[in-house]
Biotite code that builds the C-alpha atoms (Angstrom):
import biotite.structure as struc

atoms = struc.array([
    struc.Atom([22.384, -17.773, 22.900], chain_id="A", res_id=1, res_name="UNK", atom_name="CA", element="C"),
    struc.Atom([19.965, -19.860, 21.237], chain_id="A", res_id=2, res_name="UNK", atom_name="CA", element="C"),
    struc.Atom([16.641, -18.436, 20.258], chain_id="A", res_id=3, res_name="UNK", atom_name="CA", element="C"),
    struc.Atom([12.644, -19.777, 19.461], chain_id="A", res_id=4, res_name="UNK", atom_name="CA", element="C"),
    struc.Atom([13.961, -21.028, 15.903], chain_id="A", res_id=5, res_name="UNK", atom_name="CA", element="C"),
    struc.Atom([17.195, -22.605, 17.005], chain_id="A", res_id=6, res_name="UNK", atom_name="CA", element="C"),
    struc.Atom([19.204, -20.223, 15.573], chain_id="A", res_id=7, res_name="UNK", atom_name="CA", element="C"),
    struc.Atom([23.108, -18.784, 17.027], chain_id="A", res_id=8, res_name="UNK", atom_name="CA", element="C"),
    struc.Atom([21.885, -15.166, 17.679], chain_id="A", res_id=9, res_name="UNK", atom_name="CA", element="C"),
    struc.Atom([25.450, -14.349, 19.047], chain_id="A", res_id=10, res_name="UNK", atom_name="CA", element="C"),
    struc.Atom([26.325, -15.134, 14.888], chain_id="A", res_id=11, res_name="UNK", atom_name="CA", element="C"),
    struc.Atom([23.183, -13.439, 13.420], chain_id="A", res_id=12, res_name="UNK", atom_name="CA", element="C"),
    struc.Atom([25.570, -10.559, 11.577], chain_id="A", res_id=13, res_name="UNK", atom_name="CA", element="C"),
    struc.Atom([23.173, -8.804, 8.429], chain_id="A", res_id=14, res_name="UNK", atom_name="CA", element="C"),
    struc.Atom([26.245, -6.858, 7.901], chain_id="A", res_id=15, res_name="UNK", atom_name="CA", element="C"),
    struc.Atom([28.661, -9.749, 7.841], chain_id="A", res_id=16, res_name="UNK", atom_name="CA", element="C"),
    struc.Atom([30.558, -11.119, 4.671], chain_id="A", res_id=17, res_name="UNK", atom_name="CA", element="C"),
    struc.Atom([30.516, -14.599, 5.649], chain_id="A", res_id=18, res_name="UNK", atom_name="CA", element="C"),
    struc.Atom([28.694, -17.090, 3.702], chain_id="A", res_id=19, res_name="UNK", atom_name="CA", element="C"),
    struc.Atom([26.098, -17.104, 6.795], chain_id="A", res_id=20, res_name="UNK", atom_name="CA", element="C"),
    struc.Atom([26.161, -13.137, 6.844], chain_id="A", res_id=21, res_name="UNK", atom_name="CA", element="C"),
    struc.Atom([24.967, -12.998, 3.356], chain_id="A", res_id=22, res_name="UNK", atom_name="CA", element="C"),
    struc.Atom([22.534, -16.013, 3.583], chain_id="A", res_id=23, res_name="UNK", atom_name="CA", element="C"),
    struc.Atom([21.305, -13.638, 6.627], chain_id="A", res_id=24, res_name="UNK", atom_name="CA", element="C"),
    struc.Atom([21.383, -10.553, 4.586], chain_id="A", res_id=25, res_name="UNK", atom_name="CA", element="C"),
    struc.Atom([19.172, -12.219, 1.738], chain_id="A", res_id=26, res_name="UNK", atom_name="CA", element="C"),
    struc.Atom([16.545, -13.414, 4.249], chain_id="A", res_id=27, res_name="UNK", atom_name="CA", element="C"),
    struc.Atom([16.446, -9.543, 5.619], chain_id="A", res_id=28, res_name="UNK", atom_name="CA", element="C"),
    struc.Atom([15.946, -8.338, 2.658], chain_id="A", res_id=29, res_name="UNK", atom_name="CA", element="C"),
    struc.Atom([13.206, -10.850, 1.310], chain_id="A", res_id=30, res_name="UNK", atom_name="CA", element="C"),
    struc.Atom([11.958, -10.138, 4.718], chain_id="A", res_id=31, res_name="UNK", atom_name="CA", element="C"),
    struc.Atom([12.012, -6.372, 4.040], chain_id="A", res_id=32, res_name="UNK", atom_name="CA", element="C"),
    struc.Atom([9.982, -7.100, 0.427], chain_id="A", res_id=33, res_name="UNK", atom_name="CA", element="C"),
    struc.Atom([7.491, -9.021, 2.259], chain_id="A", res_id=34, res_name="UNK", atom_name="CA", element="C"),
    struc.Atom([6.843, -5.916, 4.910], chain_id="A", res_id=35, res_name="UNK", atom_name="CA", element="C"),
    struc.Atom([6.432, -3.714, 1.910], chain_id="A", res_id=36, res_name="UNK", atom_name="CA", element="C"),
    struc.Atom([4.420, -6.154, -0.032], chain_id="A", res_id=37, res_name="UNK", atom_name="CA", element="C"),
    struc.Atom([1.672, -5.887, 3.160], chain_id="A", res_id=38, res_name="UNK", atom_name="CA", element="C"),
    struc.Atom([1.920, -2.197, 4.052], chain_id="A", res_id=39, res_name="UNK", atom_name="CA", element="C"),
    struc.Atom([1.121, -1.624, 0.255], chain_id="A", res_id=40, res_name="UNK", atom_name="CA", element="C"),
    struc.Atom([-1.793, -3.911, 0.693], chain_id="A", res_id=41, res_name="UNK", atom_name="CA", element="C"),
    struc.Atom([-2.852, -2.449, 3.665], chain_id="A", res_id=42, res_name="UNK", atom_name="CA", element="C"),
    struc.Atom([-2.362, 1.020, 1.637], chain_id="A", res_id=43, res_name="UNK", atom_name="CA", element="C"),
    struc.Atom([-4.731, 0.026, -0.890], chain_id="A", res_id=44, res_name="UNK", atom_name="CA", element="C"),
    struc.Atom([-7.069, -1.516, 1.739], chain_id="A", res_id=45, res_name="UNK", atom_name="CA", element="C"),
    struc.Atom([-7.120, 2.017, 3.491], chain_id="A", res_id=46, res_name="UNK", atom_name="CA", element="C"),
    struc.Atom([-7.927, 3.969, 0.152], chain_id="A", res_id=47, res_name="UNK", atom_name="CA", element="C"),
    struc.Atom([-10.937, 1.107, -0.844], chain_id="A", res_id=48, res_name="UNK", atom_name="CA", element="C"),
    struc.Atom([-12.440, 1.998, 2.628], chain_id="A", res_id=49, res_name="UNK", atom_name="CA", element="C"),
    struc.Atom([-12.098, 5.995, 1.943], chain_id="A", res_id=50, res_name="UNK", atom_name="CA", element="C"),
    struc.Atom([-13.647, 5.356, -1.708], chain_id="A", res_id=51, res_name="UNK", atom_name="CA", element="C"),
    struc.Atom([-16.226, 3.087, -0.755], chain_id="A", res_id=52, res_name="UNK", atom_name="CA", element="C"),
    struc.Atom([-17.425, 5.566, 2.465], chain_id="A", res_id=53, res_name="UNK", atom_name="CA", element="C"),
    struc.Atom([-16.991, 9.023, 0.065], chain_id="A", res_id=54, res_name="UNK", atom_name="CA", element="C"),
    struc.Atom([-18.841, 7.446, -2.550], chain_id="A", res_id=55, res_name="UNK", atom_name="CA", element="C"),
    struc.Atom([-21.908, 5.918, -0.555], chain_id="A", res_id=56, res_name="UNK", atom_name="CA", element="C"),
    struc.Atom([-22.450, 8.990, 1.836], chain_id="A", res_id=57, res_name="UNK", atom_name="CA", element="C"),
    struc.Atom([-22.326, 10.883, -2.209], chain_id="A", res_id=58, res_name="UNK", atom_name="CA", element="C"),
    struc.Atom([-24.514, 8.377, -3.637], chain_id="A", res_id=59, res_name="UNK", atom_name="CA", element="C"),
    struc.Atom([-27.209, 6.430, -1.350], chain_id="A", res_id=60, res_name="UNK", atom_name="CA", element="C"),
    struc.Atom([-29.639, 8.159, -0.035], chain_id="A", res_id=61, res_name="UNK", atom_name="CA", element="C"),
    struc.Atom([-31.434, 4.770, 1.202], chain_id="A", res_id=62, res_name="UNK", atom_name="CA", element="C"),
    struc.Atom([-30.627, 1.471, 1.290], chain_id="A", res_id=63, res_name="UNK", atom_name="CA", element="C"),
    struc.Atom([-32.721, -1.189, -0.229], chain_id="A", res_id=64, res_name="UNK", atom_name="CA", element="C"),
    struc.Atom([-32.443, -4.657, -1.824], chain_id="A", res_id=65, res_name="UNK", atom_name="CA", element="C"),
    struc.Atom([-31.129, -3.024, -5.338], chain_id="A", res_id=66, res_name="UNK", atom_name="CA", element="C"),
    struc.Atom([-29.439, -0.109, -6.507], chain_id="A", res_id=67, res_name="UNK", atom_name="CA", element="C"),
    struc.Atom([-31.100, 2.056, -8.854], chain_id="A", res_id=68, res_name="UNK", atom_name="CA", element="C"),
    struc.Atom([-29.784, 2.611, -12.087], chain_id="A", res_id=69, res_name="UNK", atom_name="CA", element="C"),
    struc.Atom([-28.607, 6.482, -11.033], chain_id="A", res_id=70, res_name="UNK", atom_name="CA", element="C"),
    struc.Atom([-27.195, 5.345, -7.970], chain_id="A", res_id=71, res_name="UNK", atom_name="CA", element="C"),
    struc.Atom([-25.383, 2.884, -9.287], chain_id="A", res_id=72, res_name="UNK", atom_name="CA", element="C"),
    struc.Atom([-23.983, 5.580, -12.489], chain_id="A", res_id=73, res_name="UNK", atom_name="CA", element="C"),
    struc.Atom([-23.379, 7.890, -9.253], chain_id="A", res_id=74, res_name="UNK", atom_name="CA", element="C"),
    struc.Atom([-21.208, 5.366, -7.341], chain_id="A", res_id=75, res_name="UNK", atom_name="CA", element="C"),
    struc.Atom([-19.612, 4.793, -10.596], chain_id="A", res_id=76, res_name="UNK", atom_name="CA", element="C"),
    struc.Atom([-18.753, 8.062, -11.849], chain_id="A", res_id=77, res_name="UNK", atom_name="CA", element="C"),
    struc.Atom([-17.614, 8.755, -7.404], chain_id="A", res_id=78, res_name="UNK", atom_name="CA", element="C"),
    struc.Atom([-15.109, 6.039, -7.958], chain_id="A", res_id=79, res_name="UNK", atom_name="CA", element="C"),
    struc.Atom([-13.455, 7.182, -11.414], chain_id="A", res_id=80, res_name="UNK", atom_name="CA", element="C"),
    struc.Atom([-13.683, 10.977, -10.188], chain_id="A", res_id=81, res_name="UNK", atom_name="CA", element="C"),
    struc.Atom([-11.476, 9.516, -7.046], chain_id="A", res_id=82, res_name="UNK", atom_name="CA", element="C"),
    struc.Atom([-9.229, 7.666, -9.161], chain_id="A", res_id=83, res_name="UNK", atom_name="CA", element="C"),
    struc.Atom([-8.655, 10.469, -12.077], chain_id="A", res_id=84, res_name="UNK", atom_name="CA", element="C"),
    struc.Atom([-8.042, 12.708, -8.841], chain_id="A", res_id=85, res_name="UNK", atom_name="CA", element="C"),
    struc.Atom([-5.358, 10.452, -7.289], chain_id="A", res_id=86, res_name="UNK", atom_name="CA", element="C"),
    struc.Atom([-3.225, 10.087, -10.656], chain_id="A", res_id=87, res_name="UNK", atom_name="CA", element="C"),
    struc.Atom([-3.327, 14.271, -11.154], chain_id="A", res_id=88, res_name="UNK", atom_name="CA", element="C"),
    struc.Atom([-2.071, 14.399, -7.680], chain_id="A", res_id=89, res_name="UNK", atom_name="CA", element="C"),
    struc.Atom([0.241, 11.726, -7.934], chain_id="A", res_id=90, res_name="UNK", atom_name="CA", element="C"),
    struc.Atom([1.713, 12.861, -10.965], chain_id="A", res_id=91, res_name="UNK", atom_name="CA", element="C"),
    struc.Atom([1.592, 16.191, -9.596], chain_id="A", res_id=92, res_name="UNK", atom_name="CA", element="C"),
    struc.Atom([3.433, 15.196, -7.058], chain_id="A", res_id=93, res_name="UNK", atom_name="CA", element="C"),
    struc.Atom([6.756, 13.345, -8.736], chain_id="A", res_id=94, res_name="UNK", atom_name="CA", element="C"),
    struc.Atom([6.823, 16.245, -10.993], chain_id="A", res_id=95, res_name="UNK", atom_name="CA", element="C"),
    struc.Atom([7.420, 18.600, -7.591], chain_id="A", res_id=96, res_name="UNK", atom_name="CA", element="C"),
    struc.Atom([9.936, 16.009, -6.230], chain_id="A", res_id=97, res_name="UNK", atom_name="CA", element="C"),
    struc.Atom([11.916, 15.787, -9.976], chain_id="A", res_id=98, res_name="UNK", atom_name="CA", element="C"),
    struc.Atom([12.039, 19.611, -9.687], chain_id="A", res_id=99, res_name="UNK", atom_name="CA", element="C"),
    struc.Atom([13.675, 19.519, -5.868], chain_id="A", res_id=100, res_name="UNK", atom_name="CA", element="C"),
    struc.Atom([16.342, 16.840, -6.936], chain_id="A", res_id=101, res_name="UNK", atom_name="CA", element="C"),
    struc.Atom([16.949, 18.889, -10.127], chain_id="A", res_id=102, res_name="UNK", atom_name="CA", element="C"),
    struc.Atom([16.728, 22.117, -8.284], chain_id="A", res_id=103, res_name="UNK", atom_name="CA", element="C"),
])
């Protein structure tokens, strides 16, 4: 059966020690590192939105053309407060999961 891309599908083997298995395995796996890649990105997107939504409902109590000098030092200090908070937690974290593999 021939697919969209003109490739053998009957012969499309990711498990396969052929010389076409492997070259199959290789693309699966760059494949796999490119899906990662994005759902990191989108990760990161995710936790931008969260900061930047915390830290304005925190900080501005009214728009306008310019931020004020203590709204801007409050939408500063939000931001590192979020990010000091995620590396506790994260570190926090590993150390719980080095314990259970240890454990």
């Amino acid at each position: 059966m021939t697919d969209f891309f003109n490739n053998n599908s009957d012969s499309f083997d990711l498990g396969s020690s052929s010389g076409t298995g492997t070259t199959d395995k290789l693309k699966a796996d760059e494949i796999q590192k490119v899906i990662m890649m994005e759902q990191q990105k989108a990760q990161l997107n995710a936790q931008i939105q969260e900061i930047s939504e915390m830290c304005w409902e925190k900080c501005v109590d009214k728009p306008s053309a310019k931020l004020g000098t203590k709204t801007e030092a409050c939408l500063s200090n939000c931001v590192k407060r979020f990010f000091d908070s995620s590396v506790i937690i994260a570190h926090r974290f590993n150390q719980l999961i080095q314990r259970s593999n240890t454990g």
